[in-house]
C-alpha positions as CSV (number, residue, x, y, z in Angstrom):
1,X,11.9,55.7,153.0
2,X,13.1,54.4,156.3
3,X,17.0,54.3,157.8
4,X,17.0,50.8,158.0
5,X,15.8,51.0,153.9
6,X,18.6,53.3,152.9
7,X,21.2,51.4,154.8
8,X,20.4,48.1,152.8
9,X,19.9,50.1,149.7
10,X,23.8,51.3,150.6
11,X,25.2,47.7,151.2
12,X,23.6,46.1,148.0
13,X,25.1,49.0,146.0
14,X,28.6,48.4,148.2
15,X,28.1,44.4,147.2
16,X,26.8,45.6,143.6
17,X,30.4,48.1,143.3
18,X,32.4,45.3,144.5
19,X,32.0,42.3,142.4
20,X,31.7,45.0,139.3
21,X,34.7,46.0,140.2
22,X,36.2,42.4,140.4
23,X,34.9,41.8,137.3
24,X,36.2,44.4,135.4
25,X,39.3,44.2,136.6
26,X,39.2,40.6,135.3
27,X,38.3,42.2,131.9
28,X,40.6,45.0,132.2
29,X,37.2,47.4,131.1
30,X,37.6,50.4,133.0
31,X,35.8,50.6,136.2
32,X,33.3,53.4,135.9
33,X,32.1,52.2,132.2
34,X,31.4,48.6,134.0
35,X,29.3,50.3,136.6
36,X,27.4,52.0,134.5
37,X,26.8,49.5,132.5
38,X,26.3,47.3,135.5
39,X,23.6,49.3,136.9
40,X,21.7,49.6,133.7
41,X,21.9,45.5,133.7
42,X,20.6,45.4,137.4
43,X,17.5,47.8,136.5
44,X,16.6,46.1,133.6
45,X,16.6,42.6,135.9
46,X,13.4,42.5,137.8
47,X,14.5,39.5,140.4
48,X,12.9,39.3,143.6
49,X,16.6,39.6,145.7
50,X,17.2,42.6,144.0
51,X,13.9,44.5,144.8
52,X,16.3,47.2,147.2
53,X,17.6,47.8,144.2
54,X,14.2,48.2,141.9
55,X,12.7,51.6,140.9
56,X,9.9,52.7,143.9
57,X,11.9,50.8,146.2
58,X,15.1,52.3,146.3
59,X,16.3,55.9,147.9
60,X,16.2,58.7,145.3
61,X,20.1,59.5,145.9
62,X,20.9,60.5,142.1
63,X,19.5,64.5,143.2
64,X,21.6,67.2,143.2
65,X,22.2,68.3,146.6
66,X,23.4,64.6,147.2
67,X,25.6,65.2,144.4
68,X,27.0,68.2,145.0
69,X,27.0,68.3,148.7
70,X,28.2,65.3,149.4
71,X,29.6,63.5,146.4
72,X,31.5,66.6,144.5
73,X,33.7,67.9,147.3
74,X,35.2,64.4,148.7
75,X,35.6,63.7,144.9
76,X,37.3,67.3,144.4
77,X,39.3,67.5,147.3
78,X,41.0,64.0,147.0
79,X,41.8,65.0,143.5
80,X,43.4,68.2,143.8
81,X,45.5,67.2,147.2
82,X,47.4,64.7,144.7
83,X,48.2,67.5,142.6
84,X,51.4,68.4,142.8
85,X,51.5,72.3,143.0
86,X,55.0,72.7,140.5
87,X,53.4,70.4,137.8
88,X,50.2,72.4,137.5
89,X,52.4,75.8,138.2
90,X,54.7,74.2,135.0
91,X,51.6,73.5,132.8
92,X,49.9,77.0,134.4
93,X,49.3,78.4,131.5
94,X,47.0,75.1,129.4
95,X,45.0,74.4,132.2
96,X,44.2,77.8,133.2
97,X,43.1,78.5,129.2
98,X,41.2,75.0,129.0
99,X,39.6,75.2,132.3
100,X,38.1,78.5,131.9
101,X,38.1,80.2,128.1
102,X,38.1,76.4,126.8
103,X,34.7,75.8,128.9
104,X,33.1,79.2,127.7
105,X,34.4,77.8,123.9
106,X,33.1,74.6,124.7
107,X,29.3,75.3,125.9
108,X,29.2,78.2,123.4
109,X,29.7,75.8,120.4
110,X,27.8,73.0,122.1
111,X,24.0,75.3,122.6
112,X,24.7,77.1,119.3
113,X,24.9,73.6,117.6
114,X,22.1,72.0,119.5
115,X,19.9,75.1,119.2
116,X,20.8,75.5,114.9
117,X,20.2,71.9,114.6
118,X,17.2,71.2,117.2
119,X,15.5,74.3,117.3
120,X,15.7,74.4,121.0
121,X,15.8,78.0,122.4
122,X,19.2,79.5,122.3
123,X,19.2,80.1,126.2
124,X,18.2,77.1,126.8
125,X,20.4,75.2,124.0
126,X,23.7,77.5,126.3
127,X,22.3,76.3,129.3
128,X,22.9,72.7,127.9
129,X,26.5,73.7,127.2
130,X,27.2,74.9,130.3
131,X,25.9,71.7,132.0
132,X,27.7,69.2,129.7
133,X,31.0,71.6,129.3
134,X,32.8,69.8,132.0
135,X,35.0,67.0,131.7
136,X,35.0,63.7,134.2
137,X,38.7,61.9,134.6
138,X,37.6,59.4,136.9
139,X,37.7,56.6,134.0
140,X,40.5,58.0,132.3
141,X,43.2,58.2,135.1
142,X,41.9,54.3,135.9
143,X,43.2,53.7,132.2
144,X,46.5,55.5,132.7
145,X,47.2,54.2,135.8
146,X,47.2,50.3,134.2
147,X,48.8,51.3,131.2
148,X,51.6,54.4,132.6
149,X,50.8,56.9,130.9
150,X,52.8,59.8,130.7
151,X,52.8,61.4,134.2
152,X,52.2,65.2,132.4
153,X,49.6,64.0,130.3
154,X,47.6,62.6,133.5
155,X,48.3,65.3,135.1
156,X,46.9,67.9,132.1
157,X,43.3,65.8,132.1
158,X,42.9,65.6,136.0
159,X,44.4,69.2,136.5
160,X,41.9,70.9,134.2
161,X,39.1,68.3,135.3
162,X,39.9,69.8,139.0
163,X,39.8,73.1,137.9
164,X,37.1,73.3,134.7
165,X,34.1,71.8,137.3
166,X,33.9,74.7,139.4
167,X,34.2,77.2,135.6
168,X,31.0,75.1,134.6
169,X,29.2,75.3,137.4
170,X,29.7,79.0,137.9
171,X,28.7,79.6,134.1
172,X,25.2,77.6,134.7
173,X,24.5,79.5,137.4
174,X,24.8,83.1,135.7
175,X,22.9,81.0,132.5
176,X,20.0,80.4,134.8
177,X,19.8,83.8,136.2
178,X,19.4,85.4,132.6
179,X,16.7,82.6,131.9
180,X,15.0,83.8,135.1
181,X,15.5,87.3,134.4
182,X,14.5,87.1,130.5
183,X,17.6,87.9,129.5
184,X,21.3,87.9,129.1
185,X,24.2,90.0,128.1
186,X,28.4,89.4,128.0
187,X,28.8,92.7,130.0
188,X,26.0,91.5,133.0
189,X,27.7,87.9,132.8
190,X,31.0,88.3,133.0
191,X,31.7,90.4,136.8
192,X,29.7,87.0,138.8
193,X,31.8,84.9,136.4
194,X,35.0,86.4,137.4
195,X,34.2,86.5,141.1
196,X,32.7,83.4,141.1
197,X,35.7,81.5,139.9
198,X,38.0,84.0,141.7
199,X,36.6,84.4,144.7
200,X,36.0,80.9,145.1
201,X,40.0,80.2,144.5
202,X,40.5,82.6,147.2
203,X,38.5,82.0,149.6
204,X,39.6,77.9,149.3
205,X,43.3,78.8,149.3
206,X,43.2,80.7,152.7
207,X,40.9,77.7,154.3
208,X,43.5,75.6,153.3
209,X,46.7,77.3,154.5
210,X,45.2,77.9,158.1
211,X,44.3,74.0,158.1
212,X,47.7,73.3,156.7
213,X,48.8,75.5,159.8
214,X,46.3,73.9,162.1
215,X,48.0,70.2,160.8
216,X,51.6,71.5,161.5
217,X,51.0,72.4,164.8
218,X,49.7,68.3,165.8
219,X,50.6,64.7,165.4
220,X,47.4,62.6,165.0
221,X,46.1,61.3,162.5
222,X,42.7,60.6,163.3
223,X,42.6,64.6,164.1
224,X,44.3,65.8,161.1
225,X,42.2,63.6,158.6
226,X,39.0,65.6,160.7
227,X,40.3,68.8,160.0
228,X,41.1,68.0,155.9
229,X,37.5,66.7,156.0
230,X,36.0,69.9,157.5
231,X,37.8,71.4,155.3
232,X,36.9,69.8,151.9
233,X,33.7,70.1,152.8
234,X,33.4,73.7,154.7
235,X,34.9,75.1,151.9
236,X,32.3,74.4,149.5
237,X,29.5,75.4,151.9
238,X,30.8,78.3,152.9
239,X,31.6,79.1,149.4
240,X,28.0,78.1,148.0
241,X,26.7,80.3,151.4
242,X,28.8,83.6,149.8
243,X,27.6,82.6,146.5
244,X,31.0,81.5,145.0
245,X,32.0,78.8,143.0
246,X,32.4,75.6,146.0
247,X,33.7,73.9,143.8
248,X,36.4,75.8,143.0
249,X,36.9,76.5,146.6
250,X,37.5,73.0,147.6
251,X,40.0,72.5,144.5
252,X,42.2,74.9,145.8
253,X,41.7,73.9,149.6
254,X,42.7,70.3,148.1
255,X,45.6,71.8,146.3
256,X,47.2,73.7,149.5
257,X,46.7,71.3,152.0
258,X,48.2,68.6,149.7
259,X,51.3,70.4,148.4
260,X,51.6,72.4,152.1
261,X,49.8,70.7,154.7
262,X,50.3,67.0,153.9
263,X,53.6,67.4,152.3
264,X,55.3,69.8,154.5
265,X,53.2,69.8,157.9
266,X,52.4,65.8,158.4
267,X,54.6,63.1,159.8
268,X,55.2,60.3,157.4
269,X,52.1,58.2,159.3
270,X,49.7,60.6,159.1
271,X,50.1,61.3,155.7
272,X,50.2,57.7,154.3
273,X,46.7,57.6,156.4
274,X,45.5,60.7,154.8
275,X,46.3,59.2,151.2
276,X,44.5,55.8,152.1
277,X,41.6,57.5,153.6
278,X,40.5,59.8,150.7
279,X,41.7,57.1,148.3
280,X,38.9,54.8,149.9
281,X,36.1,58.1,150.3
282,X,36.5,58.4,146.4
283,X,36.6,54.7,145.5
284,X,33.2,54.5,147.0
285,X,31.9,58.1,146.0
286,X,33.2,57.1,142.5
287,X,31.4,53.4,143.2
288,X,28.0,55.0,144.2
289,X,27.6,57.2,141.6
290,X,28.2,56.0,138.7
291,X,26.4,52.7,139.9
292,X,23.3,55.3,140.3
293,X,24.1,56.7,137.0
294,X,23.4,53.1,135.3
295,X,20.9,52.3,137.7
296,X,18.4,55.7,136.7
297,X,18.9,55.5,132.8
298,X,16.0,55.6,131.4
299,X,16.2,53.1,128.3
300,X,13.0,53.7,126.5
301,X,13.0,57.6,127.2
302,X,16.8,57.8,125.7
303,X,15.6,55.6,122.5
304,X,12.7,58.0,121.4
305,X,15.1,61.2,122.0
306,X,17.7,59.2,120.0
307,X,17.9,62.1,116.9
308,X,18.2,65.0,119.2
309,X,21.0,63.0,121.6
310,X,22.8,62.1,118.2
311,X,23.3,65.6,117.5
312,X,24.0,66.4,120.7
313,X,26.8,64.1,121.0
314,X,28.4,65.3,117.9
315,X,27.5,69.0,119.2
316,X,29.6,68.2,121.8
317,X,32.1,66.4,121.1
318,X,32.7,69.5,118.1
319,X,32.8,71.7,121.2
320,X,35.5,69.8,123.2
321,X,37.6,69.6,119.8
322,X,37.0,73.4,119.4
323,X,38.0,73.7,122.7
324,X,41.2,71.9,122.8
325,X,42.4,72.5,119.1
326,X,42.3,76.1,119.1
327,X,43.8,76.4,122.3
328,X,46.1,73.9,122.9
329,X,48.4,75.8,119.7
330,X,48.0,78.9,121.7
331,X,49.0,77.3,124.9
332,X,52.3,76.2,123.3
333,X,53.3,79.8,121.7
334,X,54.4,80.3,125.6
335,X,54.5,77.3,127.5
336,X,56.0,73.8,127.4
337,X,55.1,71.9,124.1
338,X,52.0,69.6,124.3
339,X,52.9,67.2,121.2
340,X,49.1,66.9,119.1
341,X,48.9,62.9,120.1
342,X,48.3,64.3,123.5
343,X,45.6,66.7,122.1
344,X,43.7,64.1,120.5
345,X,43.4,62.0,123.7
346,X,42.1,65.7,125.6
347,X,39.9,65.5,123.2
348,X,38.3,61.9,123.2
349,X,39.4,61.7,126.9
350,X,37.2,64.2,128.0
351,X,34.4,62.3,130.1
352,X,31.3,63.3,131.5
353,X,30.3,62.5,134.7
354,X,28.7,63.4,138.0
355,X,28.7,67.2,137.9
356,X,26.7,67.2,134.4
357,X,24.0,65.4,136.1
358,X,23.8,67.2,139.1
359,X,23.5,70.6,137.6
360,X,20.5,68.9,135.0
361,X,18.2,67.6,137.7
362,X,19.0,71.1,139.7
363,X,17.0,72.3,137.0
364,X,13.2,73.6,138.7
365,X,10.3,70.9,137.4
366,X,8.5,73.8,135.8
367,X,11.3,74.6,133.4
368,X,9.8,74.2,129.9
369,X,12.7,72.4,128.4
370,X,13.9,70.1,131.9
371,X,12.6,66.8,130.4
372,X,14.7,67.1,127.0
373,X,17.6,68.9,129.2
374,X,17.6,65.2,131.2
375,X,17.6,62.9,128.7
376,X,20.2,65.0,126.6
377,X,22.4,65.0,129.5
378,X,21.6,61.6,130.4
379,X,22.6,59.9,126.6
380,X,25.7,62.5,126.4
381,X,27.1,61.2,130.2
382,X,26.2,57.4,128.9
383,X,27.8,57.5,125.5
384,X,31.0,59.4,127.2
385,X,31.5,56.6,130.2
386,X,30.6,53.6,128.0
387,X,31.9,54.4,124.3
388,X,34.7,56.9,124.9
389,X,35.5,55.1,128.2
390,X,35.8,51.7,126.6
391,X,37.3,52.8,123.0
392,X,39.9,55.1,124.7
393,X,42.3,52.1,125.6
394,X,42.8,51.1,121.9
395,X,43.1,54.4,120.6
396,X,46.0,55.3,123.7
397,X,47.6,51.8,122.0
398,X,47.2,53.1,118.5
399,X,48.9,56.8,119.1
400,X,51.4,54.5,120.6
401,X,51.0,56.5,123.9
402,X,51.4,53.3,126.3
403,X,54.8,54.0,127.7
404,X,57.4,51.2,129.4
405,X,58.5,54.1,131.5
406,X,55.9,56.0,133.1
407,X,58.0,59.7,133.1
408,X,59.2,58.8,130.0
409,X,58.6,62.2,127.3
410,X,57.4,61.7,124.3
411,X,59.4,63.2,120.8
């Protein structure tokens, strides 16, 4: 694969994203659920322009280190720098349980499901949960954005997306060493959890207060969109390097520079440049990938694993409810009340996306189970983009959650 290949492989997907994107705004479809299903339209047509686009011709960009090296963290970071620091301090106590305990829950009930109902071994079934534990709010802001949701709902789905990635990721990781090593126990997972996760927070919050202090000091902002860059990015490396969750590490660079650097340490010109900057980096990450996504779905392969990726999807989606049912009620015993319309939308609203790919085709090519693993994760992020993506706007209209006022609280 030549340069000059990849580049026009990059501006047919760019031409590809952008009349999708027209289009769906026409249809008022949300974006992502177009792409996909956009790119699984453009693989299936076999014209001669579109050859860039056609298997064996195009660059194989849907791997993981593309994904999580260079897709994740700009993803990430512009996410958690519009966080604002007192809303997720306020809701603190949700997030932090649906992040972390509510991802353990999620993949726990997800593999022992698959594994009682598909026989697939029970490490392997876990390892399946881990990867599809995860939640995506890419298409789910898009549809709160056009229709105002309430601000703290938003807020809830993105926060914990930020936040439950890295928890995911970290659990996969330990999953993978007790395949390797034969075997697995709570007491040898549960110390590289912990300083995984923590460690990673740490190590991303100090990054981010000496490049908020870096910022503070300046007045460009062609320099100071550099340094957030570096740091979104240096972050998870450096992370990843010390074998700490990166992903993790970037959220909470994101979240320091955003509430301290951006808000407190930038002129009012730099920071509207920052905003429009990383608002661009993840339209066009978000573009890419989920173009990809459409574009490698495998139709045929998905349609003769269609029992196994039935079961799945209801193994998951029992997971998520588990998840968010049981904790949501413990949530409000100490924290603001989140009313159950909103815990019906965390449920149906919890997308798959990007990450849940990238850790299944990390997966080595002699692992006995990869193939299944793929097309399981495949049909699960599929079914979440197109039928939870497109069926989320009528059920948001039938809870009667579309709002005339977008802080308005609900009773």
């Amino acid at each position: 694969m030549t340069a000059n290949s990849a580049v026009e492989f990059l501006i047919w997907l760019l031409i590809a994203a952008s009349i999708i994107a027209l289009v769906a705004r026409r249809l008022r479809i949300p974006y992502t659920a177009a792409l996909v299903a956009g790119g699984v339209l453009l693989s299936l047509l076999h014209l001669p322009y579109l050859s860039p686009l056609a298997p064996g011709q195009r660059p194989d960009w849907l791997t993981p280190n593309v994904i999580l090296i260079l897709f994740l963290p700009a993803l990430v970071f512009e996410g958690s720098i519009k966080l604002d620091l007192r809303e997720v301090t306020r809701d603190s106590v949700p997030l932090l349980l649906l992040a972390n305990i509510g991802v353990l829950l999620a993949a726990a009930v997800t593999g022992y499901a698959v594994h009682w109902v598909t026989g697939l071994p029970i490490l392997s079934a876990l390892l399946f949960g881990s990867i599809i534990s995860a939640t995506d709010p890419i298409s789910v802001l898009a549809i709160f954005r056009d229709l105002r949701i309430n601000r703290r709902l938003s807020m809830l789905i993105e926060g914990e997306s930020v936040l439950n990635d890295g928890t995911a990721a970290a659990l996969f990781q330990i999953l993978m060493g007790g395949l390797l090593a034969g075997h697995l126990t709570v007491a040898t997972g549960t110390g590289p959890f912990v300083l995984a996760v923590a460690g990673g927070a740490g190590l991303g919050s100090v990054l981010g207060y000496v490049a908020s202090r870096i910022t503070e000091k300046i007045d460009d902002p062609e320099v100071e969109i550099t340094i957030t860059t570096i740091v979104a990015y240096g972050s998870y490396l450096l992370a990843h390097h010390l074998h700490l969750s990166g992903i993790i590490a970037t959220a909470a660079a994101g979240l320091i520079v955003g509430n301290l650097g951006a808000r407190k340490g930038m002129s009012a010109r730099t920071r509207a440049a920052l905003e429009s900057f990383w608002e661009y980096v993840a339209f066009v990450m978000n573009s890419l990938i989920f173009l990809l996504i459409g574009l490698e779905v495998h139709i045929d392969a998905l349609a003769r694993s269609w029992r196994p990726l039935l079961f799945s999807v209801i193994a998951v989606l029992v997971g998520r409810a588990a998840a968010v049912y049981l904790l949501v009620p413990a949530s409000n015993l100490v924290a603001d009340n989140i009313p159950v319309r909103w815990r019906h939308i965390l449920v149906w609203g919890g997308l798959r996306g990007g990450l849940a790919l990238a850790l299944a085709l990390s997966l080595d090519s002699s692992f006995p189970d990869r193939q299944l693993l793929l097309d399981l994760t495949f049909g699960v992020v599929i079914f979440s983009i197109l039928i939870q993506g497109l069926t989320l706007k009528p059920l948001l209209r039938i809870l009667d959650l579309v709002e005339d006022r977008p802080d308005k609280e609900p009773t």
